[in-house]
N, C-alpha and C positions, 0 to 999 in steps of 0.2 A: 771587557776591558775594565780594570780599575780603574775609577777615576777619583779615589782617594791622593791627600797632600802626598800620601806614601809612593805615588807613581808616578812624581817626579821626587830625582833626585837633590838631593843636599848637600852643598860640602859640611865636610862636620865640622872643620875647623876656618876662621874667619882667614881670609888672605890678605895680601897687603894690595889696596887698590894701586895697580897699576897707572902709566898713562892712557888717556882717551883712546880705545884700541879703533883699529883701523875702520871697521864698519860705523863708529861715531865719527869719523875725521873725513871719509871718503865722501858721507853724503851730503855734506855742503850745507845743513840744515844747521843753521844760529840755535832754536830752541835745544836742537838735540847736545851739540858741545855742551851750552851753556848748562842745560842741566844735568850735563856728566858731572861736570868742573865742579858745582856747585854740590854733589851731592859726595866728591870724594872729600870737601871740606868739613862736611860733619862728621864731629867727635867719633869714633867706632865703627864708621860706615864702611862697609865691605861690598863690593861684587859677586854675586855668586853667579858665576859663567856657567856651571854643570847645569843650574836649576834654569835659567834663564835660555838655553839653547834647547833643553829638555821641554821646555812650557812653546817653545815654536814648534819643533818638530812635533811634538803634540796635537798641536792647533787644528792641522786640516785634518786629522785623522777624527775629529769629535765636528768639528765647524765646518758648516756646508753653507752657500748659496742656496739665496732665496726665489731669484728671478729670475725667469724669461728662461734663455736653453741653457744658465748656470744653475740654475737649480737644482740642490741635491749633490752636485757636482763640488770637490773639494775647496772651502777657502783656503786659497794659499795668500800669504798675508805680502802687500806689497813690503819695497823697502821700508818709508814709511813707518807703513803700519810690524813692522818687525820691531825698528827702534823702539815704536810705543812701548810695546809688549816686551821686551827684554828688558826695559828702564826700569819698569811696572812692577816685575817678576823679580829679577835680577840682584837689585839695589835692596840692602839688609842695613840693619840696626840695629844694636844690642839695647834690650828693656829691661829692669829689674820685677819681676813679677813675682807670685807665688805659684810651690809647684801645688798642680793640683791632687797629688798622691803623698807628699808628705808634708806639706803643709807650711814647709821654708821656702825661706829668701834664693829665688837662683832668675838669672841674668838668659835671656832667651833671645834669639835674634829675630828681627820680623823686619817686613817690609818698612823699607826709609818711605817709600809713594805709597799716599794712601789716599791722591783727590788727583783728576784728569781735568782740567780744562783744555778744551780742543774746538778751536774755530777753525773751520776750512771751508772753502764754497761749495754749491750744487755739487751734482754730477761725482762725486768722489768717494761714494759710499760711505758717508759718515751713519746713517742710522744702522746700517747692515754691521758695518764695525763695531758702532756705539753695541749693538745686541749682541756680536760676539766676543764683546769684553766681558759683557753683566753672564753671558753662562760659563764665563771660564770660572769668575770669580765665585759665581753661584754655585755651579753645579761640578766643576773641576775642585772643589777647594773642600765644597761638602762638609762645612763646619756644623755640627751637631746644632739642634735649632736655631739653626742661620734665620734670617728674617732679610730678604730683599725687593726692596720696592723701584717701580718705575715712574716716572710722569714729565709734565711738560705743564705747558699754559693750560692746557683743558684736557680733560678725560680721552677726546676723539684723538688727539695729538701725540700723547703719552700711549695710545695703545699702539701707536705705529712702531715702538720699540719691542713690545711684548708681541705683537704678530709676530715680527721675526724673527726674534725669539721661540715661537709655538713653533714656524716655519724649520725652523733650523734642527731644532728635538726632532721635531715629525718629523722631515726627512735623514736621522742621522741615528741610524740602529743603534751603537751605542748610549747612545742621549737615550733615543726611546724607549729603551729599557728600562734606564735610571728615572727619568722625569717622568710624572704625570702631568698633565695640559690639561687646564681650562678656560672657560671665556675669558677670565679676567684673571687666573693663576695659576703659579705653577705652585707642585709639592712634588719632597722626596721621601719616602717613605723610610728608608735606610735611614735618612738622618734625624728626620723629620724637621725640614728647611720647609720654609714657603718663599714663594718670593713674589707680588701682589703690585698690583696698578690700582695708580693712585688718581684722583682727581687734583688741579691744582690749587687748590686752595688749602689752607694751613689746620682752618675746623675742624675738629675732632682727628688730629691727626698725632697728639700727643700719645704717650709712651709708650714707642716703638725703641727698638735695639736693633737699629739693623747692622747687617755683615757688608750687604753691598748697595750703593744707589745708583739710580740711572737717573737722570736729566736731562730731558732732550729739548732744540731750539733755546736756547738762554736768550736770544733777541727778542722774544715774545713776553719774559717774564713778566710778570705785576711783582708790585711788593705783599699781595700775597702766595704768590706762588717761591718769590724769596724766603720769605717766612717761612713756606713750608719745608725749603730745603734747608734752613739753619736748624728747623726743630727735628729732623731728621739726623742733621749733621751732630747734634748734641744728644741723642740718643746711641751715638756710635761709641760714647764716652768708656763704657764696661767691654767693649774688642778688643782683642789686641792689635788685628791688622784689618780694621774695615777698608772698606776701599768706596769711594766717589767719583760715579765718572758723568763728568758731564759735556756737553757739544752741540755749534752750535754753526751756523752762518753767521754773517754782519748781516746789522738790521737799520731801523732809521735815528737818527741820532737824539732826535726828542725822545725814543721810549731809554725814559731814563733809567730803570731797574736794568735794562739789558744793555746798555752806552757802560752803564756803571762798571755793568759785570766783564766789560768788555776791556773798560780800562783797569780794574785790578790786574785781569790777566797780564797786562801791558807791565803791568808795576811790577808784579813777580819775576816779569822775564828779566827786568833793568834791573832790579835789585833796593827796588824804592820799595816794595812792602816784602820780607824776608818769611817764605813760608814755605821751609826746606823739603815740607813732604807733598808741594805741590807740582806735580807736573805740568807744566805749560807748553801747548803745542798750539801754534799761527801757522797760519797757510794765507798771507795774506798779500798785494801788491802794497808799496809803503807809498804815502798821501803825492809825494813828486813823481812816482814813476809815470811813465807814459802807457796808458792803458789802451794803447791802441798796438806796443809793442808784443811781438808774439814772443820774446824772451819774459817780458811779465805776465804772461799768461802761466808757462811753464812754470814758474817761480811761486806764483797762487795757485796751481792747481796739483798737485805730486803725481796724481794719475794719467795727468798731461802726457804724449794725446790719446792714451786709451780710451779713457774718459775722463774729460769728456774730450770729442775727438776735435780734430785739426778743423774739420770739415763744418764741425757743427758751429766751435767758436767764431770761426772767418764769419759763418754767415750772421754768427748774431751780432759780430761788432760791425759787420756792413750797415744793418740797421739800425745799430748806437751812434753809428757817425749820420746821420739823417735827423735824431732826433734826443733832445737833452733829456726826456723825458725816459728815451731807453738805453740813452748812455747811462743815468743813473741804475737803470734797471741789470744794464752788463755789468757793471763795477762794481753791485752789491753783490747779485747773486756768484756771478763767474770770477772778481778780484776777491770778495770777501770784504770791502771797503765798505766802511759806514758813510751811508749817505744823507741828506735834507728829506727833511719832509716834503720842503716844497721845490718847485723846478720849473726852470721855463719848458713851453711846451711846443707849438708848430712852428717849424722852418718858415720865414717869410717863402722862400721859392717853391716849397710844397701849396701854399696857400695862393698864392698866385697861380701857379697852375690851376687850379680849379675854375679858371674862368674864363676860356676860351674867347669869350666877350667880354672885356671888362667894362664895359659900358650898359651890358645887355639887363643890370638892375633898374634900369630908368624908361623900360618899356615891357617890362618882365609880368607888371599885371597883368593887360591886357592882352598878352600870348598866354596864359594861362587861363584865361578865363572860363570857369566851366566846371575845372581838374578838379580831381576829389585831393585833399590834401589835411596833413596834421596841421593842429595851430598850439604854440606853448607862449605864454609871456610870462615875462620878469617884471614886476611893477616895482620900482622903484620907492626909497623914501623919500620924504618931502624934500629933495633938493638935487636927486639924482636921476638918470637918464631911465625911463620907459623901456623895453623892448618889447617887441611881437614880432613873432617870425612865425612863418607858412614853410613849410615843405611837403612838397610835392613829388611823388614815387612816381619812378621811369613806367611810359606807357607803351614803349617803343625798346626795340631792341638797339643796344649800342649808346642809349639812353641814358643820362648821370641822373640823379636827384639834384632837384631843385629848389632855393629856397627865395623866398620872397618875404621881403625884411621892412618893420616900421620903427621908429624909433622919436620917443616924444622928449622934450627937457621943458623944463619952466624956464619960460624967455627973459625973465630978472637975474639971470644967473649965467646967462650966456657970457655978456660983458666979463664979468667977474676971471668965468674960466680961461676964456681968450688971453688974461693979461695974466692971470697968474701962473695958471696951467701951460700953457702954449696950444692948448687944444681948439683944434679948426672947429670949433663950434660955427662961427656966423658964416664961412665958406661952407660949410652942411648946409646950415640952410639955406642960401644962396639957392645951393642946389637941386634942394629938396631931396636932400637923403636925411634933413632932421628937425621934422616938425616941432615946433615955439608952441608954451602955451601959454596963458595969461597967467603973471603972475610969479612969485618965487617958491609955488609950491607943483606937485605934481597938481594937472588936473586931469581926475582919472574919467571923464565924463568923455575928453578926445578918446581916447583909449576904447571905450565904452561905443564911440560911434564909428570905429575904427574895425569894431569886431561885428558890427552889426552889416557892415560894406562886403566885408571878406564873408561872412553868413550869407548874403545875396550872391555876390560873384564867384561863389566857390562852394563846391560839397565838403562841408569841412565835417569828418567823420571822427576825430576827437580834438578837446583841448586840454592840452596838462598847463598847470598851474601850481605856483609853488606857494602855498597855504597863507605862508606870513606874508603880511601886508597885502592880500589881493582877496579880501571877504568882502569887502565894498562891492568893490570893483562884480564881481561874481551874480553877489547879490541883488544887486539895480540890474544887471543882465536876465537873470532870470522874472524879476520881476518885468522887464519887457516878455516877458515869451520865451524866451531863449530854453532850453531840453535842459534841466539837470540833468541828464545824465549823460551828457556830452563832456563834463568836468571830470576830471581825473587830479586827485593830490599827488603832486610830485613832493615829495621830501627832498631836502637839496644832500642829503648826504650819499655812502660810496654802496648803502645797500637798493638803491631806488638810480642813481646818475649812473654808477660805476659801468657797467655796462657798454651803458650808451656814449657815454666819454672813450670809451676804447675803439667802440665802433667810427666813432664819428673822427678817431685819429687814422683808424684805418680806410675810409670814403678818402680822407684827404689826401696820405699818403698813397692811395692810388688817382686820385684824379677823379672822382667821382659825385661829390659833395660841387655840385654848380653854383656859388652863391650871386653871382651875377658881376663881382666886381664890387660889393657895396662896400664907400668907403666908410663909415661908422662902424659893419662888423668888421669889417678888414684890417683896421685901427685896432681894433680888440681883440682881436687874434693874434695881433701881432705882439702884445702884453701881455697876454694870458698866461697865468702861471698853474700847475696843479699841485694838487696834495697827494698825500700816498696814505696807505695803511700799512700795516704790518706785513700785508701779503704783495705789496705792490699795486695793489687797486687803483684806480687815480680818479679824482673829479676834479674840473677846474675850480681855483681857491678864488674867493673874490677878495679876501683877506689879505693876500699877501703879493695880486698880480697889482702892477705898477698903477693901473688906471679902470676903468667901467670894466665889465665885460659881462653884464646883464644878456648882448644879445648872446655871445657865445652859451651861456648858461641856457638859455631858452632854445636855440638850435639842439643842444644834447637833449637838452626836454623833447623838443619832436621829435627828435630820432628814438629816444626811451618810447613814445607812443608809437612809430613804424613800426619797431622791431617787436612789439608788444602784439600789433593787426595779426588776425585767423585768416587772413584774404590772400596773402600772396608771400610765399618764402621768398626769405634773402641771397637765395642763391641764384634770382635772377642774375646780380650785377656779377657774381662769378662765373654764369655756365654761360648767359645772355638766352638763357631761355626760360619765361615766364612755367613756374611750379607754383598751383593751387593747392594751400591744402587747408 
C-alpha cells in the first residue's frame, strides 16, 4: 500500500467553507463547534472533506491496537477521536512559499492545525491515540528527511509513546514494511525520516527541524521539559505543515509548568490567547459539577462506559465517598479535574471503628506484655508534643494489629495551648494518655526512659526513627547498651512513608489497625491532612494538617518497619492464615 501524501486525495481547488456539518453539531462536543467556528474565521481557510474522510477510512487499515485481545486487531477511531483527526487533516490554508522546481512565488495550501493540546482522563486511550496520531503524521505523510521526536518528563515516560508506536508497525504489515524499529527509533529508508525519543530535558537538544512532536503527560512537566518542547517547537520554523501533538491528564495544581499549560489550553478554547492553528480538545467535568453524578462522568470520559466501564467507576466512586483523600484521587484521574496537593484524610467513623474497646488504651500495656512488636517515634521540637508508638502484629487468627501509644509535651506549655488552642492538653493528662515534662522544652531523657520500659516489656525487633531532631535521643540510648542495629532511618518523604501511609489507610478502612481508643492519636487523626505527588502517592503533611500529628506520622513509621519484616507476610490479615516466608 502507498503510504505517500499521494494516497490520499486532495481537492484541487479550495471550497467555500460551509456551515459546521452535521457530525461537528450532533456530537455535543463545545471544543469541537468551537474549533470548527473558529477556523472557518480565518482569512483563506477551507475544508477539505475528500482528504479528511480519505485520512479516516485510512486509519484502521495502517493502525492496529496494542493491547490485551485487541491487539493487532484494527483501530477504529471512536467518535471522538474521528473529529480529532478530520480537524487535523481536513482544515487547510493558503501560504505564499517558493516553488521548489522553479524557483517562484506561488501560494500552496496546508494544514490551518498544526499543535493538539488534548487533556482527557485515565482509561480512554489517550497514549494509544497520542501514537497513532505521531505514525499517521510520521510515516503516512513520509516527508523526505522528516525528523520526529517523542518525550515526556523523563526518558522511561516518553518511551511509553514510542513502545506503541513499535507495537503498532510490528503488528501492521503495511507499517512493517515501510518502517524500520529500534530500541529508541524509528527510520524510513524511502524517505529517509527518523523519528527518535527523547529525554526530558532541553540540553543538547538544540538544532533539530522537526516534521512531527509527540508530548506525553504535560501534568508532569518542569520548565525544563518546557524548554525543551519550545526549542523543538522553534526548530519547526523551515516546515511547512509540522504538526504538535500533545496530551495529557489533570495533575496537582502546584505543579506549575503543567497548571500553567493546563490553563493556556483553557484560554485558547475562550478566546483570551488567539492561536488559530491550535487545536484544543478537554474532556473534563467543570469545578461545580457534582462528581458523584454518573451524567458527569459521561461528559469527562468520551469512551464512557466502554472504557472505562459502568462497573469500574460505581466502584471507584464508592470509595471516593468514604474518603477525601480518594475523592481527590476519582476527580483527577476519572473527571480530569485539577486537584490540591493537600487533603484531608480518615473519616472520623472509619477511625472509630477501629476500636472495639475504646477504652481498651488504658490497660493495653499490660495484655500485651511479652509480644514481639515494632517501635517508631517522632521527637518533637522544643515546644511540641513527643510521640512513640508500639505496634504489635496479630498472633491469633481474626486478630487486628495493635498499637500501644505514649505521648510526652513540656508541661510550661500546656496552660499556653488549653487557652489558646482549645486543645484538651490538662484533660490528657488528668488521664494519662499525655505525659508533662519539666519545663518549656522537650525533655528527651523521659522519652529515653520510656524506650528503655518498652525494651524490658516487650521484644521490640525494630525501631524507625526519623533522623532530624532524634540524634540525641539515639545516641544516649546506645550509649546505655541499647543494639544499633535496632535503628532504622525513616526519611519522612513519599519514597520511604508513601507505602506505609497507603497501607495504614487500608488497615483502617478495613477495621484492622486496633488503636485502643487513645484519645491524643485519635485527635490527630482526625486533622490529619496528606500530600500527594505527581503520581498520587500520599504521606501525611504535618505542614499543612490543622494541629500535631507526630503520633500518626510514627504509627506509618511502624507500619513502614511491619511491612519491611522477612517473618510473616501480610496476607495473614486477608486470607486469616499465617504465610511464613
Amino acid at each position: 500500500m502507498d503510504m505517500t501524501a499521494a494516497a490520499v486525495p486532495q481537492a484541487a481547488v479550495p471550497v467555500p467553507v460551509a456551515p459546521a456539518p452535521e457530525w461537528i453539531t450532533k456530537s455535543g462536543s463545545a471544543w469541537a463547534r468551537l474549533a470548527w467556528d473558529r477556523a472557518a474565521q480565518q482569512p483563506g481557510a477551507w475544508f477539505d472533506e475528500a482528504k479528511a474522510d480519505a485520512v479516516v477510512a485510512l486509519w484502521p487499515k495502517l493502525i492496529v491496537h496494542t493491547e490485551d485481545r485487541f491487539a493487532g486487531k484494527p483501530f477504529r477511531l471512536n467518535a471522538w477521536e474521528e473529529i480529532v483527526v478530520k480537524l487535523l487533516c481536513g482544515w487547510k490554508i493558503p501560504v505564499d512559499t517558493i516553488d521548489e522546481n522553479t524557483g517562484q512565488p506561488v501560494t500552496i495550501h496546508v494544514r490551518l492545525f498544526r499543535k493538539l493540546l488534548l487533556w482527557i482522563p485515565r482509561k480512554n486511550g489517550k497514549s494509544e491515540f497520542l501514537a497513532g496520531l505521531a505514525i499517521l503524521f510520521y510515516a503516512l505523510e513520509g516527508v523526505y528527511g522528516g525528523q520526529g521526536f517523542c518525550f515526556a518528563l523523563n526518558e522511561a515516560q516518553g518511551r511509553i509513546v514510542l513502545d506503541k508506536m513499535i507495537a503498532m508497525i510490528q503488528l501492521s504489515p503495511p507499517l512493517q514494511k515501510r518502517v524500520v524499529c529500534f530500541k529508541k527509533s524509528l527510520w524510513i529508508p524511502q524517505v529517509r525520516a527518523g523519528f527518535q525519543l527523547l529525554s526530558g530535558k532541553a540540553e543538547g537538544k538544540h538544532g533539530r527541524s522537526p516534521t512531527v512532536i509527540a508530548g506525553d503527560e504535560m501534568h508532569e512537566w518542569t520548565d525544563g521539559t518546557l524548554e525543551l518542547s519550545n526549542n523543538l517547537r522553534q526548530g519547526t520554523g523551515a516546515r511547512l505543515q509540522p504538526m504538535q501533538l500533545y496530551a495529557s491528564t489533570a495533575g496537582l495544581k502546584t505543579a506549575r509548568t503543567g497548571f500553567g499549560l493546563w490553563e493556556q489550553t483553557l484560554a485558547v478554547m475562550d478566546g483570551r490567547i488567539e492561536e488559530p492553528t491550535t487545536l484544543a480538545v478537554v474532556f473534563a467535568a467543570d469545578a461545580d459539577d457534582d462528581w458523584t453524578d454518573e451524567k458527569v462522568w459521561s461528559k469527562a470520559n468520551p469512551t464512557f462506559p466502554v472504557s472505562p466501564t459502568l462497573q469500574f467507576l460505581r466502584s471507584e466512586a464508592a470509595l471516593a465517598k468514604e474518603s477525601p483523600r480518594a475523592e481527590a484521587h476519582f476527580r483527577r484521574y476519572h473527571l480530569n479535574q485539577w486537584v490540591d496537593q493537600v487533603s484531608r484524610w480518615l473519616p472520623r467513623k472509619k477511625w472509630e471503628a477501629c476500636a472495639p474497646d475504646p477504652e481498651a488504651w488504658r490497660t493495653r500495656r499490660a495484655e500485651l506484655k511479652g509480644r514481639s512488636c515494632y517501635m517508631a517515634f517522632d521527637v518533637g521540637v522544643t515546644q511540641d508534643l513527643t510521640a512513640k508508638v508500639l505496634l504489635f502484629p496479630p498472633e491469633a487468627e481474626g486478630e487486628s494489629l495493635k498499637l500501644l501509644c505514649e505521648f510526652f509535651v513540656p508541661e510550661d506549655t500546656i496552660a499556653t495551648r488549653v487557652r489558646r488552642d482549645r486543645v484538651l492538653y490538662d484533660e490528657w493528662v488528668k488521664a494519662g494518655a499525655l505525659t508533662p515534662t519539666p519545663g518549656d522544652a522537650v525533655d528527651q531523657s523521659y522519652m529515653q526512659q520510656a524506650i528503655h520500659r518498652d525494651l524490658t516489656d516487650f521484644q521490640v525487633l525494630k525501631i524507625g526513627r526519623d533522623p532530624w531532631n532524634s540524634a540525641k535521643l539515639v545516641t544516649d540510648l546506645q550509649h546505655d547498651g541499647v543494639d544499633a542495629g535496632l535503628f532504622l532511618d525513616m526519611r519522612q518523604g513519599h519514597q520511604t512513608l508513601g507505602e506505609p501511609t497507603k497501607e495504614m489507610e487500608r488497615l483502617v478502612f478495613k477495621g484492622q489497625l486496633d488503636h485502643g481508643g487513645h484519645p491524643v492519636l485519635g485527635w490527630m487523626a482526625g486533622h490529619c491532612a496528606i500530600r500527594f505527588d505527581n503520581n498520587m502517592n500520599f504521606v501525611p503533611d504535618k505542614k499543612h494538617s490543622a494541629d500535631k500529628i507526630d503520633g500518626v506520622v510514627a504509627t506509618v513509621m511502624s507500619i513502614g518497619l511491619w511491612m519491611a519484616a522477612p517473618t510473616v507476610a501480610r496476607s495473614y490479615l486477608e486470607t486469616g492464615s499465617m504465610v511464613h516466608v
